[in-house]
N, C-alpha and C positions, 0 to 999 in steps of 0.2 A: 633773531639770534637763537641755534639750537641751545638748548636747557644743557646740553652735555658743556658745550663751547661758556656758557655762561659761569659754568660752575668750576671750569679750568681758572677763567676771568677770575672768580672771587679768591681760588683758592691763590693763585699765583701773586696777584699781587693782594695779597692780604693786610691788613691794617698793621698785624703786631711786626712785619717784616718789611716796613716803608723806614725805621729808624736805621737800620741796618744798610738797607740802600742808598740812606741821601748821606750818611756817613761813608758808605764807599764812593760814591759820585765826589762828594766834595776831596777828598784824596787823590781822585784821577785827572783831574783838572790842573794843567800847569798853574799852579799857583804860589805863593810863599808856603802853602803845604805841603810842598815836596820836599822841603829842607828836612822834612822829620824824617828822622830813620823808620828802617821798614818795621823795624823790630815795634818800633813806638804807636806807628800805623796797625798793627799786626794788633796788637795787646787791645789797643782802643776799639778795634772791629771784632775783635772776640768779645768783650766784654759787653759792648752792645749789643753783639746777635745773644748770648747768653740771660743777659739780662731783658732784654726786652722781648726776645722771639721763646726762644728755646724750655728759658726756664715757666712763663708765664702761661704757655701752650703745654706745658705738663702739669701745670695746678690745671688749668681747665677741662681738660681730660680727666681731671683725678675728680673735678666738681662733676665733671659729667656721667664716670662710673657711682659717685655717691648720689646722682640723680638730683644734683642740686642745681645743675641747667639741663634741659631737653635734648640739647644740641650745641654744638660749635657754636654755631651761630648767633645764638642764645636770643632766639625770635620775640621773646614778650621784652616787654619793659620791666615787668619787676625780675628777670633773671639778669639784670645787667649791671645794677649797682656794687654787687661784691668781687666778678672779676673788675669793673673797674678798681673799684677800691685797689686789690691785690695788682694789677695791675702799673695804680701810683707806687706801690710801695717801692715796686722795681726799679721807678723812675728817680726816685725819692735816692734810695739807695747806689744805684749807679753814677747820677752827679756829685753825690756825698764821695765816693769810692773816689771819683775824675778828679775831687778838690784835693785831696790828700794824695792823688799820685805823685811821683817822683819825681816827672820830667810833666812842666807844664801843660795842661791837654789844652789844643786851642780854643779860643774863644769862640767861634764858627759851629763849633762839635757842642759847645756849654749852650749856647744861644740856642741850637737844634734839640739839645733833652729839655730845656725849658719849653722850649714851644711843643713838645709832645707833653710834655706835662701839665701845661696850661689848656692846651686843646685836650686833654683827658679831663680836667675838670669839668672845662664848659662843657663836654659831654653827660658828665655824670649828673650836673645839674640841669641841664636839660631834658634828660631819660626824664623828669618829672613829669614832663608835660607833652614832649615827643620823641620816639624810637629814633632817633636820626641815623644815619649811616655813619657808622667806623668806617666804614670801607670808602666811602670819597673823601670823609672827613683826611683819614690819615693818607692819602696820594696826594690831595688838593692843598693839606698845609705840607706835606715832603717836597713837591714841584712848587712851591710859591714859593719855601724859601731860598732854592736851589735855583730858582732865576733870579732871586735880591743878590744872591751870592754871586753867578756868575757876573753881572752887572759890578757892584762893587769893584768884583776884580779884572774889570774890565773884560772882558772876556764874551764871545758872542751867546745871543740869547732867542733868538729869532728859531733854529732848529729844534730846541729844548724847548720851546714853549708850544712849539706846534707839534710836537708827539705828546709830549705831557697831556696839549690837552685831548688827543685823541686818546692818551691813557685813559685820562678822567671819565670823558665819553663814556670809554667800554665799561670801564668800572660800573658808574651810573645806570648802564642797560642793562649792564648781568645783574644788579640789584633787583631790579625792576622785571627782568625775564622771570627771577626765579621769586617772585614775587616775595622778596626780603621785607621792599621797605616799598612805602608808595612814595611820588615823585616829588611832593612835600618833602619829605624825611630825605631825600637823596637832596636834593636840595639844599637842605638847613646844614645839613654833611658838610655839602663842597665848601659853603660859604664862613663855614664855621672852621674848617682846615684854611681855608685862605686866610681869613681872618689874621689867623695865630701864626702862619708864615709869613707873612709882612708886619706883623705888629712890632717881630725884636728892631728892624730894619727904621721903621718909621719913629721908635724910640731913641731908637743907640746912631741911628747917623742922618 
């Protein structure tokens, strides 16, 4: 894979922009979440590209002019702990914001900021001991939960599971092409994103 091709891979499907995605996936899917008005859908997809994409990728730029990480990417392990951190707080803050909305935000959307929240932790406490990949981590638990979902709701899973994981793939190689993470670390990523997208599923039902 060319380095140019790898580095489209990481930016396009980037980890902070996976909550955003499987919040619009779950919306486009005939499901009992079409009864929500658009207005409702609307608010709840701004809110989570704001708070999880938009606003946390402007602190990291703002860390990365004060020279407080290297790079986007944030290549060592000890540059990874504080955007995590900042990171949670987003998380923290946005399902706080979901509980006090107006019109109930669904379960499906609460059960998906937890599982980014929980797969944030087990990231952060893992950077102790391995750099693992955000970047499969956050595809691998967005598409495991988005096939528990489609399942639940009846709904086919066979096409979705076999692009997802040609997603994952590419993800995993552009890591690895552009020499982010070794194939350990890509690894403990994917399985540590699956992990947290099937865990609300094998809880709650």
């Amino acid at each position: 894979m060319p380095r140019i091709i790898a580095k489209i891979i990481s930016g396009v499907l980037h980890p902070l922009i996976m909550p955003t995605v499987g919040v619009l996936l779950m919306f486009s899917y005939p499901t009992y979440l079409t009864a929500l008005s658009y207005e409702i859908k609307k608010a709840i997809v701004l809110i989570v590209f704001l708070s999880t994409f938009l606003a946390p990728m402007l602190i990291f730029l703002l860390f990365y002019n004060l020279r407080i990480i290297s790079n986007l990417s944030m290549s060592t392990r000890k540059e990874r702990p504080l955007p995590y951190m900042v990171l949670l707080v987003f998380y923290i803050g946005t399902i706080w914001l979901f509980l006090t909305f107006s019109s109930p935000v669904p379960r499906f959307v609460m059960l998906f900021l937890f599982l980014g929240g929980g797969g944030l932790i087990a990231q952060f406490v893992a950077n102790f001991w391995i750099k693992a990949s955000a970047h499969t981590s956050g595809i691998s638990g967005m598409v495991t939960y988005i096939v528990f979902f489609l399942y639940i709701n009846n709904l086919e899973t066979a096409y979705f599971v076999v692009i997802s994981a040609l997603c994952i793939g590419l993800v995993g190689t552009a890591r690895l092409q552009l020499n982010a993470h070794t194939p350990k670390e890509v690894l403990v990523g994917t399985l540590t994103g699956m992990f947290f997208g099937a865990l609300p599923f094998l809880m709650f039902w």
